[in-house]
N, C-alpha and C positions, 0 to 999 in steps of 0.2 A: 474421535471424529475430527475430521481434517477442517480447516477453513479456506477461502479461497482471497488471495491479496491479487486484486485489481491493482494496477499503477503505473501509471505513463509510460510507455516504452521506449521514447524518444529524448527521456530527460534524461541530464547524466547524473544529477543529484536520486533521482528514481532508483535507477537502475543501481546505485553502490548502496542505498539501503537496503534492496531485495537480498545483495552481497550480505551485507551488514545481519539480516534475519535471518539469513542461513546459516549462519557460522553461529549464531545464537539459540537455534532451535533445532537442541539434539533428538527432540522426540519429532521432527518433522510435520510438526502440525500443519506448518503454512505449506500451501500450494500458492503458484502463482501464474499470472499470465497477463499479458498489456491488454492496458481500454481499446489500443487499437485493433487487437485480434478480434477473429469471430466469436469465440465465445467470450471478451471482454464486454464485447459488444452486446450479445445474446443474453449475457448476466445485467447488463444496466435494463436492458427492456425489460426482461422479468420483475425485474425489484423497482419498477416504476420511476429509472433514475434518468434526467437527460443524456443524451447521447454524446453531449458536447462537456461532460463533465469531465475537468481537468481535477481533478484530485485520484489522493488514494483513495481506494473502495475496498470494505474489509465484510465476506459474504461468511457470517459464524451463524450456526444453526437454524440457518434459513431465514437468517435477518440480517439487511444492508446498513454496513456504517460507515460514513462519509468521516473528509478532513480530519480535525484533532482526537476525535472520540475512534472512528479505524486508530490511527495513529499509535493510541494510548492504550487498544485494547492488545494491539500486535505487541507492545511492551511488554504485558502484562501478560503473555504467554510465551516469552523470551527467558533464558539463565537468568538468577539472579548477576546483578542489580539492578536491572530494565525494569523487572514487573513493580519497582516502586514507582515506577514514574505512574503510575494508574491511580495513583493519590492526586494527581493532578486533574481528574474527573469532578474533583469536589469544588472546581472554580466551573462558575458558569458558561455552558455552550458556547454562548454568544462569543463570550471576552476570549475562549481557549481558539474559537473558530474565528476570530479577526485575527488574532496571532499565528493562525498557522497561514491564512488567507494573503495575508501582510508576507512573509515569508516564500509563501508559495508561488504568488507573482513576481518577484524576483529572483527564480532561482535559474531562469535559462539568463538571463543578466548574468547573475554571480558564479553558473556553474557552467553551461553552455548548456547546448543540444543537440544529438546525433541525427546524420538525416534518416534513419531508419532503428527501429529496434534491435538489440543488438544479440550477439548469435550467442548463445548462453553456452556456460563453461558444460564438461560433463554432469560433474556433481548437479550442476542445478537443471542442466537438461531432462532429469528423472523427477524433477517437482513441479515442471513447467507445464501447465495442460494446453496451453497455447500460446 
């Protein structure tokens, strides 16, 4: 069963993890597509998520996971040695979710922002559902 990875399309720290999860997930689990598309869009109103959510969004077996815990779950079905980073679940939401929160708002600062989503290579064009 596939999952679906939500994730800014406009950010450029975004967009080279999506890089990053592809080159790590030989059995192609991840699917992805931006919060800005229609169905990024169409998947936050189902799963009862604001519209204006700027984080990743990780849609595994019909359940939505926000910031660190998406994050750590998309690890944890990556080649080893990613999936150990899911040992990092054992630190409290809160504390894992200020940490990515903290990070997350500086990353158009530290990495910039493209004015549009950006037009995906081939390989990844066959994972993209939008």
């Amino acid at each position: 069963m596939s999952a679906l990875l939500l994730f800014d399309g406009v950010c450029n720290v975004c967009n080279a993890i999506v890089l990053f999860v592809v080159d790590r997930d030989p059995k192609e689990h991840f699917q992805f597509a931006s919060l800005q598309s229609e169905l990024g869009e169409r998947t936050l109103r189902e799963h009862g998520l604001p519209m204006d959510l700027n984080t990743v969004v990780l849609i595994e077996d019909g359940k939505a996971y926000v910031r660190s815990s998406a994050a750590l779950r998309v690890a944890r079905g990556l080649r080893w040695p990613w999936p150990a980073l899911y040992t990092l679940m054992l630190i409290p939401r809160s504390l894992r979710d200020a940490l990515y929160t903290s990070f997350a708002s500086r990353r158009y600062k530290l990495f910039g922002k493209s004015e549009q989503c950006r037009i995906p290579t081939p390989e990844l064009r066959r994972r993209m559902l939008a």
